[in-house]
ROVODO-20870 format. One record per residue (C-alpha): residue number from 1; chain; x negated, y negated, z. Coordinates in nm, 4 decimals, padded with zeros to 6 digits. Example, Ala and Ser with C-alpha at 12.3 -4.5 7.8 and 13.67 -1.06 7.14 Angstrom:
BEGIN
  seq  mol        px        py        pz
    1    A  -01.2300   00.4500   00.7800
    2    A  -01.3670   00.1060   00.7140
END
This chain:
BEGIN
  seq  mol        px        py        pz
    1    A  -04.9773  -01.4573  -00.1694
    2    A  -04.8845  -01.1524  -00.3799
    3    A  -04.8103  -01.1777  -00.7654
    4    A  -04.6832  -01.0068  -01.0222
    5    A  -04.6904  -00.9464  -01.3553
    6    A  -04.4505  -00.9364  -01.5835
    7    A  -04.2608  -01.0156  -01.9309
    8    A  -03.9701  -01.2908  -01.9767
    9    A  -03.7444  -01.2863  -02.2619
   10    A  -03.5772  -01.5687  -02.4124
   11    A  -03.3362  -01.6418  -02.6322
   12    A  -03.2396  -01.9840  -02.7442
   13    A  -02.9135  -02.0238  -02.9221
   14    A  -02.8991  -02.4282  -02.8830
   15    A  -03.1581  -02.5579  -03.0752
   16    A  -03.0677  -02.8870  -02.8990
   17    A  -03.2168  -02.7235  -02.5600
   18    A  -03.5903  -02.6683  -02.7221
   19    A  -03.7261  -02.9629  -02.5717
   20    A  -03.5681  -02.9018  -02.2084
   21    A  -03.7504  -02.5357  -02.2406
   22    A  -04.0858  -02.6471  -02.3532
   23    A  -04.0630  -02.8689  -02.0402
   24    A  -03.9810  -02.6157  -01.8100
   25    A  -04.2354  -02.3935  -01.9614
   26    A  -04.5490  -02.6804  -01.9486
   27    A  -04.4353  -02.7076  -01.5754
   28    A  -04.5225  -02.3138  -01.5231
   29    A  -04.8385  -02.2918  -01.7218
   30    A  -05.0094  -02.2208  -01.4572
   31    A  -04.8308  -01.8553  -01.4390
   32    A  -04.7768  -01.8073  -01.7807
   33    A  -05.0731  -01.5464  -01.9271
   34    A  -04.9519  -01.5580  -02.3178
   35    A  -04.6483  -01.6903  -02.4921
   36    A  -04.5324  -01.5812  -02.8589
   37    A  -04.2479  -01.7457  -02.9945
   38    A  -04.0697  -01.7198  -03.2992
   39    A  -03.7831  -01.9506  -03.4865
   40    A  -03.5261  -01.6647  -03.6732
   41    A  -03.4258  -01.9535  -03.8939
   42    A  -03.1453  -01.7165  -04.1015
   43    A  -02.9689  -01.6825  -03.7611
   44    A  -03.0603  -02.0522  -03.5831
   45    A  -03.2183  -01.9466  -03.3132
   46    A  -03.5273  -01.8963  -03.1234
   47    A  -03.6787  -01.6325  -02.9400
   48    A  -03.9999  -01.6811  -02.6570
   49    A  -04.1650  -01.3936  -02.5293
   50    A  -04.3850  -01.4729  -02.1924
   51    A  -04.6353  -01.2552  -01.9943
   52    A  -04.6408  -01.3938  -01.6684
   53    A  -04.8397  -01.3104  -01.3634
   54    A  -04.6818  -01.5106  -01.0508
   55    A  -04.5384  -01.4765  -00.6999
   56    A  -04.1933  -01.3801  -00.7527
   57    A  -04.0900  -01.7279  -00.6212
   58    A  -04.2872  -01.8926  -00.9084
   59    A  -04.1383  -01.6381  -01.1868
   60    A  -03.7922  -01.6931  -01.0116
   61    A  -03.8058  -02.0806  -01.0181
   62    A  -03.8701  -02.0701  -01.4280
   63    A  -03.6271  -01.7920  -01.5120
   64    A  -03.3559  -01.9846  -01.3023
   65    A  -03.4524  -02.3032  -01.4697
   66    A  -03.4824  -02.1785  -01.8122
   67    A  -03.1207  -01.9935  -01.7743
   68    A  -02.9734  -02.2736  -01.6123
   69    A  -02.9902  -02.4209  -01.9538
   70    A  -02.6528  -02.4490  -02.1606
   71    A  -02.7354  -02.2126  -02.4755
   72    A  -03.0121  -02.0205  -02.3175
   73    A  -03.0435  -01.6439  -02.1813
   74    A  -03.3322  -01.4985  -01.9817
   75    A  -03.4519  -01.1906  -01.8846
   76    A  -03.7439  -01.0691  -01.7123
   77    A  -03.9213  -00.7572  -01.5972
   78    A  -04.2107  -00.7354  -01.3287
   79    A  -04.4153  -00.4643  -01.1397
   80    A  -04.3478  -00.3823  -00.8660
   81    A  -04.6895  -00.4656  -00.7068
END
């Protein structure tokens, strides 16, 4: 199957959701290349930044997961091969 690689941005605003994410994201590991994250503390929230390299299918199950979550916006960019 063919994969891509790509970035996903997240932004958590509900720091009640953290634990539903990290979930979601120890479900993909097995796409996700490198993940920085870092808690803005002065404005409550969090923001993850993922390199993934997937088949679309994969990267589409955990950015549909992750932004299925009340409090949590996602946005992704891949190559086109």
């Amino acid at each position: 199957m063919e994969t891509r690689l790509g970035v996903v941005g997240i932004v958590i605003e509900n720091m009640d959701a953290v634990p539903a994410v990290n979930k979601i994201l120890s479900a993909h590991k097995d796409i996700i290349v490198g993940r920085m994250g870092i808690p803005y503390r002065e404005r409550q929230v969090s923001v993850i930044s993922l390199i993934v390299d997937g088949s679309t299918d994969a990267i589409g199950s955990l950015t549909g997961q992750l932004g299925a979550l009340p409090g949590v916006s996602v946005k992704s960019a891949l190559t086109k091969k």
